[in-house]
N, C-alpha and C positions, 0 to 999 in steps of 0.2 A: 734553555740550551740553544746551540746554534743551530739543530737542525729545525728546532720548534720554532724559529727567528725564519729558517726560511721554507719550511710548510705555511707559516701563518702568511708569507709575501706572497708565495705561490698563487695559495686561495684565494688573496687581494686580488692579484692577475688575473686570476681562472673568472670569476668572478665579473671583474671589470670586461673582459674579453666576451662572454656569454650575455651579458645584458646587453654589449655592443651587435648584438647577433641581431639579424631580421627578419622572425621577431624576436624579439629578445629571450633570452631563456634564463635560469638560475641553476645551481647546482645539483639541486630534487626535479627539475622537467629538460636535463639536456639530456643529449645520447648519445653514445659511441661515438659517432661520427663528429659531432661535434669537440670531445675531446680529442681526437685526431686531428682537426682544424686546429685546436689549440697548440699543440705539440708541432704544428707543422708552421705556425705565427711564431712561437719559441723558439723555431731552431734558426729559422732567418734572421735571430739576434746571435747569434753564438760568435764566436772570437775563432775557432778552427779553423785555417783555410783549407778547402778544400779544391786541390790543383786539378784542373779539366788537362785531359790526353793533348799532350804536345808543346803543355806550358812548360818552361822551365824555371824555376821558382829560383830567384836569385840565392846565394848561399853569405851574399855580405849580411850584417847584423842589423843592415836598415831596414825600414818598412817594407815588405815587398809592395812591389806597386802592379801586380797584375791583377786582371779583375777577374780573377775565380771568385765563386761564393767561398762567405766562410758559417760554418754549421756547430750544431752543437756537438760536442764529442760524444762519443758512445758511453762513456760511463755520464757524464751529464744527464743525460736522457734516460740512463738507467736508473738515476740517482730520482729526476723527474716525476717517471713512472712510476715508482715507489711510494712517494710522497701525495703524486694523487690518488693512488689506492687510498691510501689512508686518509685522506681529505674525503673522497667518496664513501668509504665503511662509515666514517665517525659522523658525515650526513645519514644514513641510513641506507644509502645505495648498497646492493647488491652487485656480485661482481657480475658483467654483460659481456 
């Protein structure tokens, strides 16, 4: 299914991102904190822009071109969240 297509990419990531850690860790020796780190490296990919006080965000159809961040949208994240519970239950992790 698709969600099983992107829980298994996730834990690719999650994965890839925690070995990248110094020192390294795996999904049975990280901690809270660290999946925070991970959620906080994800959202700095997100497509949302999100517009800082004062910008005015052009209303034509092209790119905008101002340099606000752009983040993960809130159900994104929620969607996320979800997905690593479940990556972490089905390793044996307890919830923390």
């Amino acid at each position: 299914s698709s969600y099983d297509k992107q829980k298994s990419q996730l834990e690719k990531e999650l994965c890839n991102f925690l070995s990248s850690l110094d020192p390294p860790k795996s999904i049975l020796s990280c901690i809270p904190q660290d999946i925070v780190r991970f959620l906080v490296w994800k959202d700095r990919k997100g497509k949302t822009k999100v517009h800082r006080d004062g910008c005015s965000p052009s209303t034509s159809r092209t790119k905008n071109t101002c340099s606000c961040p752009t983040r993960l949208a809130s159900g994104t994240v929620d969607s996320i969240i979800g997905k690593l519970r479940t990556i972490l239950k089905s390793a044996g992790r307890t919830r923390e």
